[in-house]
N, C-alpha and C positions, 0 to 999 in steps of 0.2 A: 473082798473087803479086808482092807489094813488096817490093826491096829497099833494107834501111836498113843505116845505118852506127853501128858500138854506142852511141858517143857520142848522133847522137841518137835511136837508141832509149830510153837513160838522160832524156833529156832531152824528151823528148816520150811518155814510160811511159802516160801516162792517155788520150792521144789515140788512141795504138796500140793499148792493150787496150781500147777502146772499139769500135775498128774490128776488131778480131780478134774478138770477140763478137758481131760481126756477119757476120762468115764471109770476111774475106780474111785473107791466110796471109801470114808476113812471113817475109823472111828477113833474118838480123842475120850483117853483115858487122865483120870487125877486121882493117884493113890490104887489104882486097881480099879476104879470104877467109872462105869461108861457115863461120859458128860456129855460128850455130843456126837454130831456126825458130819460131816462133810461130804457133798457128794456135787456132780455137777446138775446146772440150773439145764430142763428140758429146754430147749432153744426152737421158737417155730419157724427159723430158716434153716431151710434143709442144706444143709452141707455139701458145697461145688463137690466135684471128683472131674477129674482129670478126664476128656472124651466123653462127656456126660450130653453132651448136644450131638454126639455122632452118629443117634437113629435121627434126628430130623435133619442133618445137613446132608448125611452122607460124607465117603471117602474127600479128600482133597484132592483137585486134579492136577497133573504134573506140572501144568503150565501155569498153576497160579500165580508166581513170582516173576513170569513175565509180564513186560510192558501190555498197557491197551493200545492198539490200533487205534484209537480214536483219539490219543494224544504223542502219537509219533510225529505228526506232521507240524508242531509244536516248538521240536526239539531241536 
């Protein structure tokens, strides 16, 4: 948890809500005292990751980038 001072929360808006979207929690001070908080919103889609489908597809097999046989005769 960060604490910032309102001015530069005003003044640094797009830095902070870039970082709060990524899960740290601000807290916005005026004069020394705690005014608010910023934090990120729970979100109910679960966030891709990279290989996230690779227990139900399996490996990738060598030959995927080759042509199909059933459209050589096409070409």
């Amino acid at each position: 948890m960060k604490t910032i001072a309102s001015y530069e929360a005003k003044s640094k808006f797009s830095e902070i809500l870039r970082e709060a979207a990524a899960g740290e929690i601000f807290v916005i001070t005026r004069n020394g005292q705690r005014m608010a908080e910023l934090r990120p919103c729970p979100t109910s889609v679960p966030q891709r990751k990279r290989g996230m489908m690779k227990k139900a597809f399996g490996p990738v097999p060598p030959d995927f980038n080759e042509p199909l046989n059933d459209f050589t005769e096409y070409q």
